[in-house]
C-alpha positions as CSV (number, residue, x, y, z in Angstrom):
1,X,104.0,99.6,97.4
2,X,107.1,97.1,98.5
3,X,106.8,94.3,101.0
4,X,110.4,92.9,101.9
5,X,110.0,89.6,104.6
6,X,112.6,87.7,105.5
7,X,114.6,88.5,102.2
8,X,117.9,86.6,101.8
9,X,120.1,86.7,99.0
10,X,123.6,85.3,98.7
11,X,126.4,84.9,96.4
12,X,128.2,81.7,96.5
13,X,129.0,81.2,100.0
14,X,128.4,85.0,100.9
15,X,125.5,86.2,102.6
16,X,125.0,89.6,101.5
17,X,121.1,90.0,102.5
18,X,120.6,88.1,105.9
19,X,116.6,88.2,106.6
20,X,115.7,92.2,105.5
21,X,112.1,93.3,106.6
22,X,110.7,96.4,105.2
23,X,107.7,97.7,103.7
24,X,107.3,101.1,101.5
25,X,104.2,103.3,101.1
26,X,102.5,104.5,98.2
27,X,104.3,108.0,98.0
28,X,106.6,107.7,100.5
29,X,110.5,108.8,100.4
30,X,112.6,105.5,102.2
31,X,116.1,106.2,102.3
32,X,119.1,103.3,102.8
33,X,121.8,104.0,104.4
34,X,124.8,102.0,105.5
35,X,128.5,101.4,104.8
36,X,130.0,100.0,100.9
37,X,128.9,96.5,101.0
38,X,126.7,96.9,103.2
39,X,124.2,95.4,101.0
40,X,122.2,98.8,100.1
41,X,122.5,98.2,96.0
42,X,121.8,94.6,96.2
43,X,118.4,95.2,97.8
44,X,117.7,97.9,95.4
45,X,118.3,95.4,92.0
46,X,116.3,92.5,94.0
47,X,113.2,94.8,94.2
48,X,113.5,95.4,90.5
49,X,114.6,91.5,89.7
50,X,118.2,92.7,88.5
51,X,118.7,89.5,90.8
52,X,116.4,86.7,92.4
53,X,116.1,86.5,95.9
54,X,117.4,83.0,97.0
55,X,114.7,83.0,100.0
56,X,111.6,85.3,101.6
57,X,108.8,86.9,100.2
58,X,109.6,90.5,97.9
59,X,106.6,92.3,96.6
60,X,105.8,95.3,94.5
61,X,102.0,96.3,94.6
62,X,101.2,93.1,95.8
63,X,103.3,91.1,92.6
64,X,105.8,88.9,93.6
65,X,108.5,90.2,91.9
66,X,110.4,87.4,89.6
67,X,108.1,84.8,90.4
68,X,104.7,83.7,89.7
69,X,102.6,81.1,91.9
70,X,101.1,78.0,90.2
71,X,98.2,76.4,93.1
72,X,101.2,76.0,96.1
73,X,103.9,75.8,93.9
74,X,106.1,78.9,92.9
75,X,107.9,79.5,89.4
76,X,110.6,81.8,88.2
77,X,108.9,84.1,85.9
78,X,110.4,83.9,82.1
79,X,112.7,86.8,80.9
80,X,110.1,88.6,79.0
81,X,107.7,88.6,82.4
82,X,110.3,89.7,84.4
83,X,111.0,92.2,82.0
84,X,106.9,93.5,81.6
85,X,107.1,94.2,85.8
86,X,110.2,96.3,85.6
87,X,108.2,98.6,82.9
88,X,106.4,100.5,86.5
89,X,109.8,100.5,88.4
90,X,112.2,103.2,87.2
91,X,115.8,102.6,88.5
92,X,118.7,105.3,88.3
93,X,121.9,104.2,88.9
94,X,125.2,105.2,90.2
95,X,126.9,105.7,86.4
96,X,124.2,107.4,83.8
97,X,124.3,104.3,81.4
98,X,123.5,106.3,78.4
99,X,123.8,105.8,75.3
100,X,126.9,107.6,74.0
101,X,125.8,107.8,70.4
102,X,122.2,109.1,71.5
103,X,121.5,112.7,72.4
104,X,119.4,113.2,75.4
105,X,115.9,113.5,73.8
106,X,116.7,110.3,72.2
107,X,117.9,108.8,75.2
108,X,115.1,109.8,76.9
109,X,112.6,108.8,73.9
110,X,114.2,105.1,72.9
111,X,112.1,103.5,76.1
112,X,108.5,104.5,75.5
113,X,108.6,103.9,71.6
114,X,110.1,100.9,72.1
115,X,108.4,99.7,75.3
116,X,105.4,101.6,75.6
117,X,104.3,101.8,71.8
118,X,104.5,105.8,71.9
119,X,104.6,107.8,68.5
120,X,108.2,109.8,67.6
121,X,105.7,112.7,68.2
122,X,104.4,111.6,71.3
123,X,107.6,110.2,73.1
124,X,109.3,113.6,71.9
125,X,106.9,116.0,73.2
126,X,106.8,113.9,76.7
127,X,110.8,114.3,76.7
128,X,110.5,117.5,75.9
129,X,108.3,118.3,78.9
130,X,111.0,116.0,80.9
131,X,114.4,117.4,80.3
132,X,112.8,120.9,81.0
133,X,111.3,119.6,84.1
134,X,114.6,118.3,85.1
135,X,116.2,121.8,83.8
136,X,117.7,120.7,80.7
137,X,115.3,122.1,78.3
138,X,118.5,123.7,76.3
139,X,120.2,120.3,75.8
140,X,118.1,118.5,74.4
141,X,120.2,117.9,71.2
142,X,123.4,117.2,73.5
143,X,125.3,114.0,73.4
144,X,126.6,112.5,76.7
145,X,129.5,113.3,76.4
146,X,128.5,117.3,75.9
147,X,127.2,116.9,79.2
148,X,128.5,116.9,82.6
149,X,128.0,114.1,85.0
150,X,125.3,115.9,86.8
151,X,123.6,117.0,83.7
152,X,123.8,113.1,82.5
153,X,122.6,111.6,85.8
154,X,119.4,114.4,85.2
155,X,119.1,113.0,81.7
156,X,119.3,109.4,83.2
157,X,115.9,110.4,85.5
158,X,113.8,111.9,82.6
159,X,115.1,108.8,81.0
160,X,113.1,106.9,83.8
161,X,110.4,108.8,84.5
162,X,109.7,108.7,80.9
163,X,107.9,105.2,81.2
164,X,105.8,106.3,83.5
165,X,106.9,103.8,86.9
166,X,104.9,103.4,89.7
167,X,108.3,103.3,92.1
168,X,111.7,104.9,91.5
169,X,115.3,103.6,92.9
170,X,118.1,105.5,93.2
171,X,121.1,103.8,93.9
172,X,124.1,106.1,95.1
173,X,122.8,108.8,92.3
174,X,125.2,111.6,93.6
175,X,128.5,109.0,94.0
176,X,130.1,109.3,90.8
177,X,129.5,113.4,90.6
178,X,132.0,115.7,91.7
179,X,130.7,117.5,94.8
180,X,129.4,120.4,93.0
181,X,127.3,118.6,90.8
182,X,125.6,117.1,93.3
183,X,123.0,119.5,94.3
184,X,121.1,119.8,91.2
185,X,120.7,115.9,91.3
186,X,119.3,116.2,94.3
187,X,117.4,119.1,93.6
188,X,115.6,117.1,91.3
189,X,115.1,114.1,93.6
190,X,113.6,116.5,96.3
191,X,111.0,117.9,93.9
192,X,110.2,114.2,92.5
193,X,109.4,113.8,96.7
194,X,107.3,116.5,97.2
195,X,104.9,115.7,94.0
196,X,104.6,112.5,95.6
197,X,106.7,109.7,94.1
198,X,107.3,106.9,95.5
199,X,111.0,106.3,96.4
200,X,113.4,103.9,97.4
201,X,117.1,105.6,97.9
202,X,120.5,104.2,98.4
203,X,122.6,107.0,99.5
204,X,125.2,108.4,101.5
205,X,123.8,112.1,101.4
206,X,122.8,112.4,105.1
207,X,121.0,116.6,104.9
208,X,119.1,114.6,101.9
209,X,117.8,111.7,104.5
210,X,117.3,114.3,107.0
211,X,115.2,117.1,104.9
212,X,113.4,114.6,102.4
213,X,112.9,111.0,103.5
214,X,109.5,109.6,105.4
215,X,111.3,106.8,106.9
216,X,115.4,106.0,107.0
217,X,116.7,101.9,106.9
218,X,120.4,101.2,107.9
219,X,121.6,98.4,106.9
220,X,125.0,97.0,107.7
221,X,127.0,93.4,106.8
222,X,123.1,92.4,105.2
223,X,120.8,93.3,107.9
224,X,118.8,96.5,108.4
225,X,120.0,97.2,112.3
226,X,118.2,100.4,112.9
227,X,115.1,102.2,110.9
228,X,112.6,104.2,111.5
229,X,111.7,108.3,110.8
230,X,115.0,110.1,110.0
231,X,114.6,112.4,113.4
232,X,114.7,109.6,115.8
233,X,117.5,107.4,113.6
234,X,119.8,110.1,112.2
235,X,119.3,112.7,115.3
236,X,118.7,110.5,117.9
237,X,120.0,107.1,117.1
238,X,120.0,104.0,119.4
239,X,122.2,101.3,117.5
240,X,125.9,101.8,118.1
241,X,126.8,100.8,114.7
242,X,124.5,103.5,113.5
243,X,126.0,106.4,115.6
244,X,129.5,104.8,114.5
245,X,128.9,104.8,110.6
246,X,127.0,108.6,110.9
247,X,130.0,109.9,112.5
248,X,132.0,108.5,109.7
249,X,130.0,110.1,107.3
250,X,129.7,113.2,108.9
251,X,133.0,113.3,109.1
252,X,133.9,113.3,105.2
């Protein structure tokens, strides 16, 4: 599903992604971990061409992703191509990003009417189906701000499973929550793993790794430094840094 070799990506005269390797299976759960900065959220917005990779190969299904190959030469892809690969990757992000004067079935609608082509009557009956999947079936008619931040960041996920992706990202979904909130995000997630979606996660939410990921990255200062299944690098791990920054974690 995502081929990552030798992906660099700077800014300015910062390296934030030094070389990152990695490749993601069709329904598989791949969880990043690492420090802030470590470079977790910049990956995550490079597989979806939030940014351009300044060097390496990055693939989704096969697709380069921002650029398109003319004989042996290679060309950034125009805004509106860019934009029609991101339709089959759904991103959630740290802060909900919805749209304040929406409520959540229209939220969760605007995408596929606009995007997709749906019908009001067929984009509404998909959110519908949706927002109850992701236990919201009584606020449907809520605005964002009669929600609570776990309520929104469920909203946010019907809002992009709604287009139907092929891959979801989840950068630091359960940061901006306050820690009671954060189980029925990733209550959600969890179910969204076992049906069989393919997912990319940046998070900090260790039992999550542990109980729901297929394979665990950690990357710190840019480069991946130990990965593997979440048994042998979250229970057993060989890198230093990696015992350093789970102790920290665990810790919190």
């Amino acid at each position: 599903m995502v081929r990552a070799e030798q992906v660099w990506k700077w800014f300015g005269a910062t390296d934030v992604l030094k070389g990152v390797d990695l490749t993601v299976y069709p329904r598989q759960t791949f969880v990043l971990l690492g420090p802030s900065g470590s470079g977790k959220s910049t990956l995550l917005r490079c597989v979806n061409a939030l940014e351009q990779i300044d060097a390496g190969v990055l693939e989704v299904e096969g697709d380069r992703i921002g650029v398109r190959r003319d004989g042996e030469r290679l060309h950034e892809m125009t805004e509106a191509q860019i934009c029609a690969q991101r339709v089959r990757i759904g991103m959630v992000f740290q802060r909900f990003n919805l749209f304040p004067h929406m409520t959540a079935i229209e939220n969760v609608t605007l995408g596929p009417r606009r995007v997709l082509g749906l019908s009001r009557d067929q984009a509404e009956a998909e959110a519908v189906r949706l927002l109850t999947r992701v236990g919201l079936a009584d606020k449907l008619d809520n605005y964002p701000a009669q929600l609570s931040g776990g309520q929104q960041q469920r909203v946010a996920i019907a809002r992009a499973l709604a287009m139907k992706p092929h891959l979801m990202l989840f950068d630091e979904p359960t940061s901006a929550l306050d820690p009671e909130l954060v189980g029925e995000v990733l209550d959600v997630m969890k179910v969204l793993a076992r049906n069989g979606m393919t997912m990319i996660v940046a998070t900090h939410e260790i039992g999550f790794a542990k109980e729901v990921a297929d394979q665990v990255a950690v990357l710190d200062g840019g480069v991946i430094i130990e990965s593997g299944p979440p048994a042998e690098c979250l229970v057993n791990p060989k890198e230093e840094r990696t015992k350093a920054f789970l102790s920290k974690v665990l810790e919190l």
